[in-house]
C-alpha positions in Angstrom: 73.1 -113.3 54.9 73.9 -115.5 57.7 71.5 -115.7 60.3 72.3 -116.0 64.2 69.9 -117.0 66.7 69.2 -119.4 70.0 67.0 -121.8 71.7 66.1 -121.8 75.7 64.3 -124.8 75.9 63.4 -126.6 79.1 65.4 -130.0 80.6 63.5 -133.0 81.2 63.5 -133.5 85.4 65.3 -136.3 85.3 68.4 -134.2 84.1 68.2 -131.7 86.2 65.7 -129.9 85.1 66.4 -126.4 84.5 67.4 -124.5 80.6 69.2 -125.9 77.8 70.7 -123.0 75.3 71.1 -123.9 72.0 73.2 -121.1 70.3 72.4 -121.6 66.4 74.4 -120.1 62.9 72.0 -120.6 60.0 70.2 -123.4 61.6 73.2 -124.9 62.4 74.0 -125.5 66.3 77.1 -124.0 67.3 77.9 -124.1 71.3 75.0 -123.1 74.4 75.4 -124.9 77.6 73.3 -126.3 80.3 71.7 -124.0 83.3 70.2 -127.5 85.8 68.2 -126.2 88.7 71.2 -127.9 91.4 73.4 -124.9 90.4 71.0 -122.4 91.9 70.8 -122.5 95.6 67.6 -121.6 96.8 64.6 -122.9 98.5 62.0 -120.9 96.2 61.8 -123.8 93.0 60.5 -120.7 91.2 63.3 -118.6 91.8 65.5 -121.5 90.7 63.7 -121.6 87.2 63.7 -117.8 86.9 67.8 -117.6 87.5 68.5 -119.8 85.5 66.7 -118.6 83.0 68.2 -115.6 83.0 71.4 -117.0 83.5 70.9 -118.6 80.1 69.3 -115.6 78.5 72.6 -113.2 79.5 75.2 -115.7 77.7 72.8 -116.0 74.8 72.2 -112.3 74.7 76.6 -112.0 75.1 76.5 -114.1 72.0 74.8 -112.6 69.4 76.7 -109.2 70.4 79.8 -110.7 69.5 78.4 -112.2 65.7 79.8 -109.8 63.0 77.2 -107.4 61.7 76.2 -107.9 58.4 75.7 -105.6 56.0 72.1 -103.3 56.2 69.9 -104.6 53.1 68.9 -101.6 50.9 66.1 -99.6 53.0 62.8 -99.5 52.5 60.1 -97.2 53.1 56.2 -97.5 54.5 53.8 -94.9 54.7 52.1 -93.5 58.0 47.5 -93.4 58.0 48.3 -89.8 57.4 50.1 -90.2 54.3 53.7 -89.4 55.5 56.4 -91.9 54.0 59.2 -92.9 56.8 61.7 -95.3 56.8 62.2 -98.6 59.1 65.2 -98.4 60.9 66.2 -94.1 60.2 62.7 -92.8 61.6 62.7 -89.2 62.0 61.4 -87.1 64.6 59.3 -85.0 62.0 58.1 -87.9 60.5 56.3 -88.7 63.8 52.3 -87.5 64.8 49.9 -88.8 67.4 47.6 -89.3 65.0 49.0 -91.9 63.5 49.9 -93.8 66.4 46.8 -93.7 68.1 45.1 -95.1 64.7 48.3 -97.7 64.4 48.1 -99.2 67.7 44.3 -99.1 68.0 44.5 -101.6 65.7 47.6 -104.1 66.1 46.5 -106.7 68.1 48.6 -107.9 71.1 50.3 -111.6 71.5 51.0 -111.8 68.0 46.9 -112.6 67.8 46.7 -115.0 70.3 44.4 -113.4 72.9 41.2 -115.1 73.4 39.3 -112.0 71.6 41.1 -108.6 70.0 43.2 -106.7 72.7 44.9 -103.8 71.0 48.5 -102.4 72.0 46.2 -98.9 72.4 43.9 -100.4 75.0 47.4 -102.7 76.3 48.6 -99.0 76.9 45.4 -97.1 78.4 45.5 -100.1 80.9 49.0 -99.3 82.1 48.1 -95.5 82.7 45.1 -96.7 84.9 47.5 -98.6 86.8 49.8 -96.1 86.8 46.9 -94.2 88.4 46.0 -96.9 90.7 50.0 -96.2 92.2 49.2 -92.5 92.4 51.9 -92.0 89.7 52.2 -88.3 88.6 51.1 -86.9 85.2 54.9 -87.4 83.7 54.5 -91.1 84.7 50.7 -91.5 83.2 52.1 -89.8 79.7 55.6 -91.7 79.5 53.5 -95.1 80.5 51.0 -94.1 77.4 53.7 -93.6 75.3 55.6 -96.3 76.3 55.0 -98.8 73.2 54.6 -96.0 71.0 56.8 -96.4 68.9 55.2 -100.0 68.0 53.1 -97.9 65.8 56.3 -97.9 63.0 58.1 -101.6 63.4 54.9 -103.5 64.6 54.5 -105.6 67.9 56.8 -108.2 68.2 56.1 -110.5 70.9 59.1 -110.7 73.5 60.1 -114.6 72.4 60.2 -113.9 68.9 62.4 -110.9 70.0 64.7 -112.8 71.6 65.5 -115.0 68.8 65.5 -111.6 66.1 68.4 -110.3 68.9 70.6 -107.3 68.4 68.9 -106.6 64.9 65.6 -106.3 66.5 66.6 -104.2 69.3 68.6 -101.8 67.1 65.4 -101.6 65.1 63.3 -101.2 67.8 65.7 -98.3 70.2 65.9 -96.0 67.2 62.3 -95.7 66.4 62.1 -95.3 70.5 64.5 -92.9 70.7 62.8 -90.8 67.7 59.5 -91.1 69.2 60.1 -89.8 72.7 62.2 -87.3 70.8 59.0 -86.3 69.3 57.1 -85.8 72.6 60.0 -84.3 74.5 60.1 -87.5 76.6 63.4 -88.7 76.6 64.4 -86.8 80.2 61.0 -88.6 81.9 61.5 -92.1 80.6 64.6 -92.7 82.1 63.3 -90.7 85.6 60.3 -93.3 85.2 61.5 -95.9 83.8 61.2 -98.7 86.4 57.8 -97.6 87.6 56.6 -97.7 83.7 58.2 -101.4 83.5 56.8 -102.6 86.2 53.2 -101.3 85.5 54.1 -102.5 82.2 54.3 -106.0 83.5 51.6 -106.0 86.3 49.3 -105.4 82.8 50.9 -108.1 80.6 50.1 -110.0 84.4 46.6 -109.1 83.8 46.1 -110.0 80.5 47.2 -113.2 80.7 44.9 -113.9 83.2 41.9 -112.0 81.4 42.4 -112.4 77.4 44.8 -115.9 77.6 44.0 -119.5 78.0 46.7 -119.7 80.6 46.7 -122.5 82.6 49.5 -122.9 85.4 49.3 -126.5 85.8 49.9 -127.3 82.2 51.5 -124.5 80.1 54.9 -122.9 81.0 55.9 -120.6 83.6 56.5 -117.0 82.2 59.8 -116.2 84.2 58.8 -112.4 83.9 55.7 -112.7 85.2 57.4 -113.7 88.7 56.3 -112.2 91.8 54.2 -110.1 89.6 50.2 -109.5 90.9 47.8 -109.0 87.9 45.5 -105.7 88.4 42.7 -106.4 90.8 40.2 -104.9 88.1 39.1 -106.7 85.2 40.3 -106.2 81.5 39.0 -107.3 78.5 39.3 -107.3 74.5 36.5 -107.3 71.9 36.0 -106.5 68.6 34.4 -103.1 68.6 35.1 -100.1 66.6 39.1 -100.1 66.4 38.1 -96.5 65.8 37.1 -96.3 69.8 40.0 -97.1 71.2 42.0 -94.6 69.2 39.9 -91.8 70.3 40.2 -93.2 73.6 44.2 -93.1 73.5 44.1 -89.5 71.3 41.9 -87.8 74.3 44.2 -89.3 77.0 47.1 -87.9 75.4 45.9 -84.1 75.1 44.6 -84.5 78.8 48.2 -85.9 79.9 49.8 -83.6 78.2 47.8 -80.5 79.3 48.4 -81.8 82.8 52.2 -82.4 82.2 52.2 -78.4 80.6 53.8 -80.0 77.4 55.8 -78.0 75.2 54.1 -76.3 72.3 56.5 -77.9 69.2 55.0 -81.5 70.2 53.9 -82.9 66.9 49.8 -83.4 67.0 
């Protein structure tokens, strides 16, 4: 099966500076471009870094859409903490509980492992409702922004670099098992009424957690362009490796409370 992926890779200064895309068959480079800071006019040298960035990311992202799909490999099945079997790719809305997310994410570890102690997608998504809460968002908001990696709990957390190079057969992946779960919870509607205020609470937490549970340091590591103009949370946030078993608790009795507040249809799988 042939695979197709790219590179955005930074450009020495005395080039330009800027991105370089490298748009890659099988290993093999096949066309990309150059995206040097001089083509962006703007006085913000952030700014300049973060369009073209994007610049780069858009043709990259027009490229893989056009590859040919391939065919899907036979499919496979895993089974759910609660014993229910579901497959990767077709997951069905029955095939969903709360349960079994709660118990998933309690325990997948956010940044691929790389936090400075172990920092869950459960407590990653408790954080995002308190500041949810902080922006006096309504109980719809608080639920959808729980929810809002849900579906992690049945393709994994991938982090957002490694998803760019996966491309369309990531995102397929990942949008149907979105879709099912919010399906599920009878969420579909609010997501897209909250959608923005989710994302950007979303990334005001990634925001915080890079400056809590990351060795991040500005002056030597790489600017994150999503992370611009973004303030972390003014309250602190931290891992550890307590009982996993915490934390889903902690996301199961937000849920009922959320939902009670919300006035949540009865048929919503618990």
């Amino acid at each position: 099966m042939t695979r197709y992926h790219y590179e955005i890779v930074p450009r020495p200064a005395d080039l330009g500076g800027g991105w370089r895309l490298r748009l890659l068959e099988d290993e093999r480079e096949v066309g990309g471009g150059v995206f040097p800071l001089a083509e962006y006019a703007t006085e913000n040298a952030d700014e300049a870094v973060l369009f073209a960035y994007e610049d780069a990311l858009a043709d990259a992202s027009a490229w893989l859409d056009s590859r040919p799909k391939e065919a899907a490999a036979a499919m496979a099945h895993m089974l759910t903490c609660s014993g229910i079997d579901y497959a990767p790719g077709a997951l069905r809305v029955q095939d969903v509980r709360i349960e079994d997310i709660a118990h998933a994410l309690s325990l997948i570890c956010r940044f691929g492992g790389h936090s400075a102690e172990h920092y869950s997608v459960a407590q990653h998504s408790l954080l995002v409702v308190r500041i949810l809460e902080a922006m006096e968002a309504p109980p719809e908001a608080l639920l959808c922004g729980l929810l809002h990696d849900a579906h992690e709990a049945y393709v994994g957390d991938v982090p957002t670099p490694i998803k760019a190079m996966l491309g369309t057969s990531w995102n397929d992946l990942e949008h149907q098992a979105e879709s099912a779960v919010l399906d599920a919870f009878g969420l579909r509607n609010s997501m897209n009424d909250w959608h923005d205020l989710v994302k950007h609470a979303d990334r005001v937490a990634l925001a915080t957690e890079r400056r809590d549970l990351l060795r991040y340091d500005m002056k030597i590591n790489r600017p994150w362009p999503i992370l611009h103009g973004v303030e972390p949370f003014p309250q602190q946030t931290a891992g550890g490796w307590g009982d996993c078993r915490h934390w889903a608790e902690a996301f199961l009795e937000r849920f009922v409370r959320l939902r009670e507040a919300c006035e949540a249809r009865p048929w919503i799988s618990t």
